[in-house]
N, C-alpha and C positions, 0 to 999 in steps of 0.2 A: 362359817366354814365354806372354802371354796366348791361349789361346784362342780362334778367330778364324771356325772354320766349327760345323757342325752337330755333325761326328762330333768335331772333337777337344772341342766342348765334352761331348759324351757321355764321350769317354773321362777327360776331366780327373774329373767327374764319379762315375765308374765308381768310379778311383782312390782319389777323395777318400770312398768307402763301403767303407774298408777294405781295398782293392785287391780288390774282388768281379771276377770273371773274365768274362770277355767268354760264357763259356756259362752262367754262373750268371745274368746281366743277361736275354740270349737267352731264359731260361728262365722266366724273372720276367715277360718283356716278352712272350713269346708267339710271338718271330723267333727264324730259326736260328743258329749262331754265329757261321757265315759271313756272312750279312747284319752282324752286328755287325762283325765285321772289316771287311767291305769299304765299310762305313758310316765308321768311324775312321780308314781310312787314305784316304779321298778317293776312291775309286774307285766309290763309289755315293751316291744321294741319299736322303732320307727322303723318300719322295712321299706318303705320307698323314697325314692329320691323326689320324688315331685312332691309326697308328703310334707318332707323338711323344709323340700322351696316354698310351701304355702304356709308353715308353719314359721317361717323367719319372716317372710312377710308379714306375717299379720303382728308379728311383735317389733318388726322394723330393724333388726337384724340381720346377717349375712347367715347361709349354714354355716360356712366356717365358725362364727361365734357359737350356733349352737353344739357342733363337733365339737369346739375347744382345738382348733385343729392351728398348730403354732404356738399355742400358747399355754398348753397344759406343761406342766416337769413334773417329776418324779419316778422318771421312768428311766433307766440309766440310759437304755439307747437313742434316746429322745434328747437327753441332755449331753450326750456325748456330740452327735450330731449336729445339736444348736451353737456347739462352740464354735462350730467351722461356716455357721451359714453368715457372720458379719462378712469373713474375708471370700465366699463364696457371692456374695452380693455387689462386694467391691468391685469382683473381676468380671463381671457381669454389665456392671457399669461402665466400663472401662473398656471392654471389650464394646459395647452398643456405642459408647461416644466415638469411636474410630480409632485408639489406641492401638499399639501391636509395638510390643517390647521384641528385641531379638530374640531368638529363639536359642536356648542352652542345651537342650536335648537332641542328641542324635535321630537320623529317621530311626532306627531299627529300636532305639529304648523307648520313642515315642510310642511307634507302635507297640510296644510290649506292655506299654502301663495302660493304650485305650485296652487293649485283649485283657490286661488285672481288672478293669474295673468294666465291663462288659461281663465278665467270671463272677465278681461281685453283686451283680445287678440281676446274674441269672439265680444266684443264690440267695436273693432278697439282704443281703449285706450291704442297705445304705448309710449307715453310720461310717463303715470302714470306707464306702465312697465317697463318701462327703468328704473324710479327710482328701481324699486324694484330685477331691473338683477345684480348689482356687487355681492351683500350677496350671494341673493339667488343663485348664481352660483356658489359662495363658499362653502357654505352649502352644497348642493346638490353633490360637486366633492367630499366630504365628506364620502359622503354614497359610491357613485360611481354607476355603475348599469345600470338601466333603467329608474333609480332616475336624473342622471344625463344626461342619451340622452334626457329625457323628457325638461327638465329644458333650457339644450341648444339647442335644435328645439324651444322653448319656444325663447331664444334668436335672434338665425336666425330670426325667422320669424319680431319679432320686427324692431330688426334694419334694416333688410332687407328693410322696407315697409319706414323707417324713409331715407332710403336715403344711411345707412353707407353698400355696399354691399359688402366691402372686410371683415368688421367684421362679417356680417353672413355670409360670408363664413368660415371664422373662428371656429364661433360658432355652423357652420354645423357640420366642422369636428372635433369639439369635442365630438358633438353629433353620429354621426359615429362609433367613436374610440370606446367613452362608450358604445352604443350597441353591438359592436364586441365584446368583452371581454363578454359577457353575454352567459354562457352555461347553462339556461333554455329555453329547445325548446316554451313554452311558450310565450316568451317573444321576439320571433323571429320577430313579429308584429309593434318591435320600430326600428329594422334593416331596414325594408321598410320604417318605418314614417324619421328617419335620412337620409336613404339615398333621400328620394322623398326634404328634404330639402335642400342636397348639393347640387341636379340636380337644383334647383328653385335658389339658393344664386351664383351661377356661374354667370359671366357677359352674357351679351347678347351678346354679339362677341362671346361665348364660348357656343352655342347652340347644335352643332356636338358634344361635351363633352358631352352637360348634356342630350342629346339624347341617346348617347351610356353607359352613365354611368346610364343612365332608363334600358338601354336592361340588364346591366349585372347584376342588381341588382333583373331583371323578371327573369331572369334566374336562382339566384340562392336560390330565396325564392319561388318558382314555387314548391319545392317538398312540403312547408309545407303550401299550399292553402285548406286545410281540417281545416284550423281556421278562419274563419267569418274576423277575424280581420286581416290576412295577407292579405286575398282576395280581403279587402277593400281598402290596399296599393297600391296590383296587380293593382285596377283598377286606382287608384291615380298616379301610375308609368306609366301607359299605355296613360294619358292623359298627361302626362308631358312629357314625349316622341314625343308626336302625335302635343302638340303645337312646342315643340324642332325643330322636325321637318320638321316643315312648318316656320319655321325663315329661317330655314336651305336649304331652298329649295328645299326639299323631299317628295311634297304630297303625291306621292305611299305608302313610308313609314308612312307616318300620317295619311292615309288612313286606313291603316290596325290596327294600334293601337287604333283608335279609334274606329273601329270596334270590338273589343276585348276590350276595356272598357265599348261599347253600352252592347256585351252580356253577362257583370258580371254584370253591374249595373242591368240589367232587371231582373238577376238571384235571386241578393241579395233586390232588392227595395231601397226606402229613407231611411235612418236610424231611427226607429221609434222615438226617441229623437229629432233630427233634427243635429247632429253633428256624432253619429259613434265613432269608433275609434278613440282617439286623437282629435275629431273635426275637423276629415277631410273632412265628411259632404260627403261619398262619395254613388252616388246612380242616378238612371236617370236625377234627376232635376241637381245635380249637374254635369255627362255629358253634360247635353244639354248648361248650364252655359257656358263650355269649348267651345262646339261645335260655341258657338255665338263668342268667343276671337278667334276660331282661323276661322273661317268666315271672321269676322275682318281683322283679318293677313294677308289673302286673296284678300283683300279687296272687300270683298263681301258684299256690304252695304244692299241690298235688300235681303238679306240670314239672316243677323242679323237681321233683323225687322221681316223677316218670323218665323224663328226660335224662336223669344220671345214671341209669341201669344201661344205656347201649355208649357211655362214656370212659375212655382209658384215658383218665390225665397224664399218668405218668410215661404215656409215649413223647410226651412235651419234654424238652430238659429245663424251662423255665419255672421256679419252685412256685412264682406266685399265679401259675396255669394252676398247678394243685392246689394251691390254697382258697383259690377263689372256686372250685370245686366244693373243696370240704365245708367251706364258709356257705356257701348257698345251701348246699344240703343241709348244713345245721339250724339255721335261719328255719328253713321253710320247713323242719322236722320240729320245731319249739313250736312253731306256729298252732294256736287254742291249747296249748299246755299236756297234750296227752301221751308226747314219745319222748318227754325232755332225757331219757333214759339213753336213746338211741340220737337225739341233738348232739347230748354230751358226748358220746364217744365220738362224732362229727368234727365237733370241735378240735376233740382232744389230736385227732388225723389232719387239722388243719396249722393246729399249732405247731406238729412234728413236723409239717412241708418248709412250714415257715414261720420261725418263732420271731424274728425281730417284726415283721410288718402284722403279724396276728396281735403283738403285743401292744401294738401303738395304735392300732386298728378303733377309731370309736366305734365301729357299729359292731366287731366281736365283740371289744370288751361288754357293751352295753348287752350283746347276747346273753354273754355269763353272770352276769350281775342278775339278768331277770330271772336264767335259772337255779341261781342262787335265793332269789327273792321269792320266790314259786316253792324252794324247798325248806324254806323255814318253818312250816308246816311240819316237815321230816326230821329226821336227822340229812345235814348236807354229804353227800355222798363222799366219799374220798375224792375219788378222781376230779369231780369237780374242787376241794380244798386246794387239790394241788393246781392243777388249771390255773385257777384265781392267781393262786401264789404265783405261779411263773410270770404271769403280767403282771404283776405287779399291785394285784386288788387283795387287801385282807378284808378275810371274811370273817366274824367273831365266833368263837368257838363254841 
């Protein structure tokens, strides 16, 4: 049987290095054996990201392999989405070897379908964007620009979230490329939004990268922080850093950056729209957002639940602002198994922000499976049967 959560892909894993023992892994990875155990059988989650990177190391492995992340199916919007990433790779390709077909689109419907699929992307709809990324990034390398960092951060971001992380990283750096080439000091605002998406499309083994690749990119958009909209990067860089490095296991350094995104966000406020620049949504509420993930990362479970009482996500118009809200709260509420009660309603608030990227999600899904596994003791609660259900998990009756 394939596979299906975090730990049994650990344990398949384990297995497949010889039959290495769940204390020998333990030992390699840096966690007790217990944690392993109660990692493989369901009964607990992997809550940090440096956890997983020492956990694939020591079995020789990527996280992506342990996520299953690309390569799981069974999920319709998962396999809807995978139809579109061959001819989404194609144009990606084609686009980095120096290609540029005429362009068939008028300015005015170009710009209507980047504005469709920005709508899409604030709605966590990337299945419906993936349809719409082979053209439109043809179109778009077309023009070239700011036209086309827009379009390919547009990209990254999607596939990124659908699971394909080496194509946004791809689709980063052609986002990258095309803002560099851009000599309107104006425009200097999509060199920050491109580079903040290569540091984010880099694997999660490669945290020290997209740490330092935050620092040089603060440094060299630092002189033009007299536009509202590079400032709002600044602070976007400084939090992608600050999480970078607390994977990386550098609080001092994450200490400070996020100290220097607390005093731009205070400077500049929410975006009075609810997105900013790009819809990066950057401003206190979305600091504090950050501040509860890398809490998390910490594993500061009572920090995350403090932290979310002076937090209003939905002044954000970005769905997956809310859901990485509800998602941390419910995480660090399952955490030693005593309020799965009030986890689960968590969830259930996270899934409603945002049902396609909560459903594809390994570390939710892995949430519900464990409070599933926790209440086989019980009878399993409705709300969680149905939870399960909507992602796609049957739970036996």
């Amino acid at each position: 049987m394939k596979p299906d959560t975090i730990g049994a892909r650990i344990r398949y894993w384990r297995m497949r290095r010889g039959g290495m023992t769940q204390a020998v892994l333990a030992g390699l990875a840096g966690v007790t054996q217990s944690y392993v155990s109660q990692v493989e059988s369901g009964r607990k989650t992997v809550d940090r990201r440096s956890t997983l990177v020492a956990l694939a190391a020591a079995l020789q492995v990527t996280v992506a392999d342990l996520l299953g992340q690309g390569t799981e199916s069974g999920d319709p919007a998962r396999e809807g989405a995978a139809e579109c990433v061959p001819a989404i790779w194609s144009a990606l390709i084609e686009i980095e070897d120096g290609e540029r077909r005429a362009s068939t689109y008028p300015p005015e419907r170009l710009a209507a379908e980047i504005a469709r699929a920005d709508q899409l992307r604030n709605s966590c709809n990337y299945p419906a964007m993936a349809r719409m990324l082979p053209g439109l990034l043809l179109e778009a390398a077309a023009v070239g620009g700011t036209t086309l960092a827009q379009v390919a951060y547009l990209a990254s971001t999607c596939i990124r979230h659908l699971g394909y992380r080496h194509l946004a990283l791809n689709a980063a750096r052609v986002s990258v490329a095309a803002a560099e080439d851009v000599e309107d000091v104006e425009d200097r605002a999509w060199l920050g939004a491109s580079r903040f998406v290569y540091a984010q499309s880099l694997p999660i083994e490669s945290a020290r990268l997209a740490a330092n690749s935050a620092d040089r990119s603060l440094t060299e958009l630092q002189g033009d922080a007299s536009d509202v909209r590079v400032r709002q990067m600044l602070g976007q860089l400084h939090l992608m850093a600050a999480l970078a490095s607390t994977v990386d296991g550098r609080p001092d350094v994450a200490r400070d950056h996020l100290a220097e995104a607390t005093r731009e966000a205070e400077s500049l406020g929410d975006p009075a729209d609810g997105g900013g620049f790009n819809g990066c949504c950057f401003g206190p509420t979305n600091v504090g957002l950050w501040k509860m993930s890398i809490a998390a990362e910490q594993g500061e479970s009572g920090k995350v639940i403090e932290l979310s009482k002076a937090i209003r996500p939905q002044v954000l118009k970005a769905s997956n602002r809310q859901l990485s809200y509800w998602l941390d709260i419910g995480r660090a509420l399952a955490d030693g198994g005593r309020r799965d009660a009030e986890a689960l309603a968590a969830f259930v608030q996270a899934e409603r922000a945002a049902p396609i990227p909560f459903a594809i999600n390994p570390l939710a899904r892995d949430a519900v499976v464990t409070l599933a596994q926790r209440a086989q003791r019980r009878a399993i609660p409705d709300d969680l049967r149905l939870l399960a259900g909507r992602i796609g998990i049957n739970l036996a009756a």
